[in-house]
Structure formats: structure tokens, C-alpha cells
C-alpha positions as CSV (number, residue, x, y, z in Angstrom):
1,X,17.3,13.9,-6.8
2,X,15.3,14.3,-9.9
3,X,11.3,14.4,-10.3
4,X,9.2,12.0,-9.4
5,X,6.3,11.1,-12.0
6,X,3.7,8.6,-10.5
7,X,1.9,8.0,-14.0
8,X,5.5,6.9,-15.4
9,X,6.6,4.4,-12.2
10,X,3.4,2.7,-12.9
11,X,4.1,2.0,-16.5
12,X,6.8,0.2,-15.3
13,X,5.3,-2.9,-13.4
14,X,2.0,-4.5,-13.3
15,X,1.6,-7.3,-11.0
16,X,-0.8,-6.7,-8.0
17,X,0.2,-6.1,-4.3
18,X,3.9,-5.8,-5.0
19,X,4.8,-2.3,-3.5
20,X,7.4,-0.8,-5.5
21,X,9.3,2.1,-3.9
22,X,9.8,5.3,-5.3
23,X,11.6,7.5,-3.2
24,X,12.8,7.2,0.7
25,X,13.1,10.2,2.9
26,X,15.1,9.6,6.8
27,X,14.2,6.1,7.5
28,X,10.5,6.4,5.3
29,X,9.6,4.8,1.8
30,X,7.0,6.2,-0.4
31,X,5.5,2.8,-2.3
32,X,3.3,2.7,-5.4
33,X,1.0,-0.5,-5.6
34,X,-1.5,-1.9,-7.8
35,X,-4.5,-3.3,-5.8
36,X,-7.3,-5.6,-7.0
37,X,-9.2,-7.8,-5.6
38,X,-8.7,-8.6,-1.7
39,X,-5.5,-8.8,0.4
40,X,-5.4,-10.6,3.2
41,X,-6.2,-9.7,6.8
42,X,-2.8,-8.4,8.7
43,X,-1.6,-5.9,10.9
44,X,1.6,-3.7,11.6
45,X,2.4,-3.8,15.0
46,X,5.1,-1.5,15.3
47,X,3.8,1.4,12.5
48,X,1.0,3.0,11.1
49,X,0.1,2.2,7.2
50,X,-0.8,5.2,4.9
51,X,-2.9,4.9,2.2
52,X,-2.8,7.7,-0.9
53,X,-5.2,6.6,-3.6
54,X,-3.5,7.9,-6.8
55,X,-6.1,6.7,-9.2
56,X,-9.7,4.5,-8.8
57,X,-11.1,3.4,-5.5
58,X,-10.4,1.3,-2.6
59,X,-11.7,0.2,0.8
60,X,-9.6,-0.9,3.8
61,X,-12.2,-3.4,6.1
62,X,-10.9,-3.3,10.0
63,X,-13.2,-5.1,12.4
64,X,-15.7,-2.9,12.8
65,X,-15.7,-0.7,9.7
66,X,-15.1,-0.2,6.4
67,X,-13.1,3.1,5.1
68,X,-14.0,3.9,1.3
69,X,-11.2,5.7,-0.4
70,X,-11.4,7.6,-3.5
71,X,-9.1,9.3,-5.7
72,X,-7.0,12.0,-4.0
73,X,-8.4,10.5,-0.5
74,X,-5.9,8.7,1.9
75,X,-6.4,7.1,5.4
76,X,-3.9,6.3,8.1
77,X,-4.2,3.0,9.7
78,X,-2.9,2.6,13.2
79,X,-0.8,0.5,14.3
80,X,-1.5,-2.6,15.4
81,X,-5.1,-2.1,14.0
82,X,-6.5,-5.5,12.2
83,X,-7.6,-4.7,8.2
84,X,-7.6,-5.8,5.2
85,X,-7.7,-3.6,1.8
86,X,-9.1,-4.6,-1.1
87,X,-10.4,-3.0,-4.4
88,X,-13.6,-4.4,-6.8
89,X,-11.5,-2.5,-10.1
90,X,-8.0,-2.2,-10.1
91,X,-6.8,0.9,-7.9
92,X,-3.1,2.8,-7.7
93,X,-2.1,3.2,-4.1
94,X,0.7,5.2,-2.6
95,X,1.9,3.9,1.3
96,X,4.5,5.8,3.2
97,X,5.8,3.4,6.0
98,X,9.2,2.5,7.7
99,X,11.8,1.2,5.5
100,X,11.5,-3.3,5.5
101,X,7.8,-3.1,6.5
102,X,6.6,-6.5,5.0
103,X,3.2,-5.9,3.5
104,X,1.2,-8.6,5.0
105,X,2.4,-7.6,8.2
106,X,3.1,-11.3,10.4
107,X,0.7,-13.3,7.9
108,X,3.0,-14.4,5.4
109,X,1.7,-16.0,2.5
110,X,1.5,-15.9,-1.0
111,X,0.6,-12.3,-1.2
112,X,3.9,-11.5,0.8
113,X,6.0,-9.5,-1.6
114,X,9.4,-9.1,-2.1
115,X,10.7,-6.3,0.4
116,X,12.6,-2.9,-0.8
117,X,11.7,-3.2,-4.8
118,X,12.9,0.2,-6.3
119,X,11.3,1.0,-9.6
């Protein structure tokens, strides 16, 4: 396996809340996403959802809270936990979560992206 470069997978796409994978280790993906604007409330009910924030700034709302990541900051969202992330500037993400996770969770919609995208 060669070298990963984050800066150089995100040259390569730049649509918005379309996880592309990067790398898989056992049965886990590692997924860089652009994020701007808000996503839509959803949960994961058989995983937790990692957040890395690569570059720029981000908040995950849940019910009672808001986290507020920055830059080299992450936040692990447990399963079955209610939230929705959203970003005022445009913010590079990296999740780690179980190979076919669909990123809305069970609220498909038009945010629902296309599942196992390598870049």
C-alpha cells in the first residue's frame, strides 16, 4: 500500500457530503468529506461516527448540545445518538466507520450519497 496524502484526495472531488474513501483497514473505511452548510438530522444505530477535522471548523448539534470542532480536533459520536453536522465555511472532514455505513444514517434523502466511492 502506498502513502496516503489527504491534501492530494481532496483535489480530486468537490461536491459536498459525498464521503469518498481513502483507505479500509479489517472491516473500517477512512472517508474524506467536504462539509458546508447543514446535513440533515440522522443517526447510526449500529456504529459510532468519527469525526477528524482535517482543515476549517465544524459543529455536530445532538439534542442537547452542540460540539465545536476545530482543526486537528475530532469527536466520536455514539451510536444511536441523534445529530446533525454542519459547517458555516466549507470544512474537510475525515470519518472512520464500518464499511456500507450510509451517511444519512435511516433518513434518506437527497443528501444520501453514493456508498463505497474510492478516490
Amino acid at each position: 500500500m502506498a502513502k496516503i496524502n489527504f491534501d492530494e484526495k481532496l483535489t480530486k472531488f468537490s461536491d459536498h457530503w459525498s464521503p469518498r474513501v481513502i483507505a479500509e483497514m479489517n472491516d473500517y473505511q477512512f472517508k474524506l468529506v467536504k462539509i458546508e452548510g447543514e446535513f440533515v438530522w440522522h443517526n447510526h444505530a449500529d456504529t459510532d461516527e468519527v469525526f477528524i477535522v482535517v482543515k476549517g471548523s465544524m459543529n455536530i448539534e445532538m439534542e442537547h448540545e452542540t460540539i465545536t470542532l476545530h482543526e486537528g480536533e475530532m469527536y466520536v459520536v455514539p451510536k444511536g445518538v441523534t445529530h446533525k453536522p454542519f459547517a458555516e465555511n466549507e470544512c474537510h472532514v475525515m470519518l472512520v466507520e464500518p464499511r456500507s455505513v450510509i451517511n444519512t444514517g435511516e433518513q434518506e434523502g437527497e443528501l444520501t450519497a453514493e456508498n463505497d466511492v474510492w478516490v
